[in-house]
MINU-993386 format. One line per 2 residues: for each residue x, y, z of N, C-alpha, C. Coordinates in steps of 0.2 Angstrom, whole numbers, plus 5000, padded with zeros to 4 digits. Layout:
X Y Z X Y Z X Y Z  ...
! end
This chain:
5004 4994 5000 5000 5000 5000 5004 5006 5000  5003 5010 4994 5006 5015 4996 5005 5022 4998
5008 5025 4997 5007 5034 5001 4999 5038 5000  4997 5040 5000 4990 5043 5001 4992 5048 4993
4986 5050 4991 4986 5056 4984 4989 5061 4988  4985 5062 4994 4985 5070 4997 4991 5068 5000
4995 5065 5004 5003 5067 5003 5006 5067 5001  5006 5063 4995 5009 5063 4989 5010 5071 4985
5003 5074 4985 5005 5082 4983 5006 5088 4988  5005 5085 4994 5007 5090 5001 5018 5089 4998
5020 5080 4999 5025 5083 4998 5030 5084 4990  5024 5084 4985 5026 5088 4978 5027 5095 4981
5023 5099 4984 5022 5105 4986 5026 5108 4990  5030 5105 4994 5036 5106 4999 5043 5104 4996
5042 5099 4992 5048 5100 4989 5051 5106 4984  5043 5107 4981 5044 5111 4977 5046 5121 4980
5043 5121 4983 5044 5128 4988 5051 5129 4990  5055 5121 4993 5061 5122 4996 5066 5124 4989
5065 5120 4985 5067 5122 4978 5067 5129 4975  5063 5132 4975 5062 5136 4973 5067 5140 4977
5066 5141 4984 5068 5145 4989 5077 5147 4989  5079 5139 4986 5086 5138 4988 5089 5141 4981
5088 5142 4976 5086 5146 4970 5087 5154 4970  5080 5155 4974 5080 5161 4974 5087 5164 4980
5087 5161 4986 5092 5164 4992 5100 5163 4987  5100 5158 4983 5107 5158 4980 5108 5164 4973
5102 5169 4972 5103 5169 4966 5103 5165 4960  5100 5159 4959 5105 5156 4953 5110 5151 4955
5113 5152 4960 5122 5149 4960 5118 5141 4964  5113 5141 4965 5113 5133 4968 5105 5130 4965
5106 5124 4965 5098 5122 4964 5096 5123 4953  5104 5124 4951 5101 5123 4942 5101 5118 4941
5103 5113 4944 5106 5104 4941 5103 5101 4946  5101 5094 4946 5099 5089 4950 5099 5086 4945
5103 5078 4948 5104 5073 4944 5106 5072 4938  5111 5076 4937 5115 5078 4932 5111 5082 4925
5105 5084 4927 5099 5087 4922 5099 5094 4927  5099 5098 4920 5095 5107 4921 5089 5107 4925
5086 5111 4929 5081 5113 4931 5078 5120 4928  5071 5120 4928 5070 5125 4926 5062 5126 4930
5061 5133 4929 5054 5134 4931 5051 5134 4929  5043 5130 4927 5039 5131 4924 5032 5134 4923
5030 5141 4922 5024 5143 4926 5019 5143 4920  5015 5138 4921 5007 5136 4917 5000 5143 4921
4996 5140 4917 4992 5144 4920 4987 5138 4922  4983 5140 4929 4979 5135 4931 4973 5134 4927
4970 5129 4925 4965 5126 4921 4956 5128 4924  4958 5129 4931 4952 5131 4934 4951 5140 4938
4958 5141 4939 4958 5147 4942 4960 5153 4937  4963 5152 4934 4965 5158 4928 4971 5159 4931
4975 5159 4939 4978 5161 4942 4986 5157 4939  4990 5160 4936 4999 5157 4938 5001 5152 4942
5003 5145 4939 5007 5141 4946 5016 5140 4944  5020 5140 4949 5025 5139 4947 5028 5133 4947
5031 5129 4943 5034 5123 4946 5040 5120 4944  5044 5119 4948 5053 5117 4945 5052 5110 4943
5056 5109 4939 5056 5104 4935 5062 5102 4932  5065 5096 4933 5069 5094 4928 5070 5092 4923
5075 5094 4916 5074 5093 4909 5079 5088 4908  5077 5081 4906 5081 5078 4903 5083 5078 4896
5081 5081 4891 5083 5083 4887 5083 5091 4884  5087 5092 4881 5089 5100 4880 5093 5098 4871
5087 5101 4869 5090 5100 4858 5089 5109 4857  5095 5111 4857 5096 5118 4856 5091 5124 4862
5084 5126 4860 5082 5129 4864 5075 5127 4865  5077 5120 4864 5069 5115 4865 5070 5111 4870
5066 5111 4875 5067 5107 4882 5062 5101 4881  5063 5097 4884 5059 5090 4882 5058 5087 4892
5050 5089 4896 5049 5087 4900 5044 5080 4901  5044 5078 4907 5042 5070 4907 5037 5072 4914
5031 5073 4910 5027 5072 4914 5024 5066 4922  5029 5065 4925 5028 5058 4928 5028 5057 4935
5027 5064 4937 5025 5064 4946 5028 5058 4951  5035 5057 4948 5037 5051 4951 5034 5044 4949
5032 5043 4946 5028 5037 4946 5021 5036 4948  5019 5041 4951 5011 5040 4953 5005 5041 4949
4998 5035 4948 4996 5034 4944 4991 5041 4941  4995 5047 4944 4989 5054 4939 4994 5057 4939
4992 5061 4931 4995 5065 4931 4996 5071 4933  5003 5074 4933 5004 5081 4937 4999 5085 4936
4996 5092 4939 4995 5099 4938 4996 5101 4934  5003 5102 4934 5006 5106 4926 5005 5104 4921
5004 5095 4920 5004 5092 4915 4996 5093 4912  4990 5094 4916 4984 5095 4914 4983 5102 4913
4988 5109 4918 4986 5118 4916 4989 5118 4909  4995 5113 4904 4997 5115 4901 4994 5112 4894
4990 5105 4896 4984 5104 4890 4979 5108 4890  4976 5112 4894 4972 5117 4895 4973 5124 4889
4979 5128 4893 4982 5133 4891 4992 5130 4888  4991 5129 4880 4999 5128 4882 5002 5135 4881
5001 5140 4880 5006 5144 4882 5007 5145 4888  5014 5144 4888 5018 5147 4895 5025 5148 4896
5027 5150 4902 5033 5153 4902 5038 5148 4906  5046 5149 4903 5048 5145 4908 5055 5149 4911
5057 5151 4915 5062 5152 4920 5070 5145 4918  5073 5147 4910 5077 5143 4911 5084 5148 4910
5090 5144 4916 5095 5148 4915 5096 5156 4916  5091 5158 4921 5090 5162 4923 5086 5167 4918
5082 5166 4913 5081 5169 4907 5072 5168 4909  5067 5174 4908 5060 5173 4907 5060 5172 4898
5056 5167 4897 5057 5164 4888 5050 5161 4889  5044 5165 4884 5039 5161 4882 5038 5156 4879
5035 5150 4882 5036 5144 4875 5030 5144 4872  5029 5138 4870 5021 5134 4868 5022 5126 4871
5020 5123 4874 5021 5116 4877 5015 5110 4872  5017 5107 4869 5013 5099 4868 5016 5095 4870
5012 5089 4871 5014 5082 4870 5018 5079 4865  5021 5075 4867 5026 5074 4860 5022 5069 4859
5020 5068 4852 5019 5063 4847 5021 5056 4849  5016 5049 4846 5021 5042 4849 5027 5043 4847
5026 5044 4841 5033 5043 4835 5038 5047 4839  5039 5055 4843 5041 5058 4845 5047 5054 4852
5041 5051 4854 5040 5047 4861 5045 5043 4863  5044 5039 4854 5049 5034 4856 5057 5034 4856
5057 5039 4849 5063 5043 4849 5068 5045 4856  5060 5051 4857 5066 5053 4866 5067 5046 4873
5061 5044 4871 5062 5041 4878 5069 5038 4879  5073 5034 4874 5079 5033 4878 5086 5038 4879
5082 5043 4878 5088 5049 4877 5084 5053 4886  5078 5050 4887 5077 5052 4893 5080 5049 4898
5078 5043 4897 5083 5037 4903 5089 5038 4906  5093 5041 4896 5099 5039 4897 5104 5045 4901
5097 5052 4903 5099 5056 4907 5097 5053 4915  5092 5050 4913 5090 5048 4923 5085 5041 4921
5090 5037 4924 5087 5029 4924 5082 5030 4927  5080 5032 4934 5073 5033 4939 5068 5035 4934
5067 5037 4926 5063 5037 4924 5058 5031 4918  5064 5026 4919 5063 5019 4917 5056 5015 4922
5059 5016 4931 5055 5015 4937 5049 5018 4936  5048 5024 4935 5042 5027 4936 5038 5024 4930
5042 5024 4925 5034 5022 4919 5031 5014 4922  5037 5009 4924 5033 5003 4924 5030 5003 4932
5030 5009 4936 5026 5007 4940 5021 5012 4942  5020 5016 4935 5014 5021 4936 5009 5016 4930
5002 5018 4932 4995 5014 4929 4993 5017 4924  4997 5023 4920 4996 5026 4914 5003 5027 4913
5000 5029 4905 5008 5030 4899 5009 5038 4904  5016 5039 4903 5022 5043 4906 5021 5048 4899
5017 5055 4899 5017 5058 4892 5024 5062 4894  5028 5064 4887 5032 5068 4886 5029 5075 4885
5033 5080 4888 5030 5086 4884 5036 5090 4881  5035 5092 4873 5039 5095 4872 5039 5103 4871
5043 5108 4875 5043 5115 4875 5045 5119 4870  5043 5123 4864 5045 5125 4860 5046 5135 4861
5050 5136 4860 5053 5142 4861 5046 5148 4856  5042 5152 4858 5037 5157 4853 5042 5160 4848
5042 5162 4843 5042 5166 4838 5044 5175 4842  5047 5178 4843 5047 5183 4844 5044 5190 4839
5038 5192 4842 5035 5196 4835 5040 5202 4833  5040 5205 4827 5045 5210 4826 5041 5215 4823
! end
């Protein structure tokens, strides 16, 4: 038996806040990398409230200025928040490298899918565990950089 939903996203929530915090109080100089992948911040917009949510995240892939994120809450069988504000609304902004950058977020494609998944692994094997022990497919989402109007 395991952990409860509601502590499960009590401590998604706490992690994420420490994170953030340690970020913020360093400037930048701590908390860019975990597990040898970049961290960035993801701010969606919420699905129900119109309101901004922010949330750190790590990218296992990075193809120039396209970030490739794995929707996978650890392995728990729902999917994230973000991952549902950003099916709703995908424009959003993401906090990488220190830089405010509008993207556009989709799911990557099977064919997409199949491509990255072992280029995601091959950044973090823990995302191997999560798919076989979450009760839905592990969607990818792929972040594309806006067009800058001129």
């Amino acid at each position: 038996m395991g952990l409860s939903p509601r502590v499960v996203d009590r401590g998604f929530r706490v992690l994420n806040a420490c994170h953030r915090a340690v970020v913020e109080v360093s400037r930048g100089r701590l908390g860019r990398r975990a597990l040898g992948m970049e961290i960035i911040e993801l701010i969606t917009v919420g699905r129900r409230s119109g309101r901004r949510h922010r949330t750190m995240l790590t990218v296992p892939v990075v193809d120039g200025a396209i970030l490739v994120l794995v929707a996978s809450k650890g392995g728990d069988d729902r999917d994230p928040d973000w991952f549902k504000n950003l099916r709703h609304t995908p424009a959003v902004e993401v906090i990488w490298r220190g830089e405010l950058r509008p993207m556009r977020a989709r799911v990557a494609t099977p064919e997409e899918q199949e491509l990255l998944w072992p280029r995601v692994v091959a950044a973090y094997r823990g995302y191997d565990s999560y798919r076989a022990r979450a009760a839905r497919p592990i969607p990818l989402v792929v972040c594309e950089p806006v067009p800058s109007a001129r």
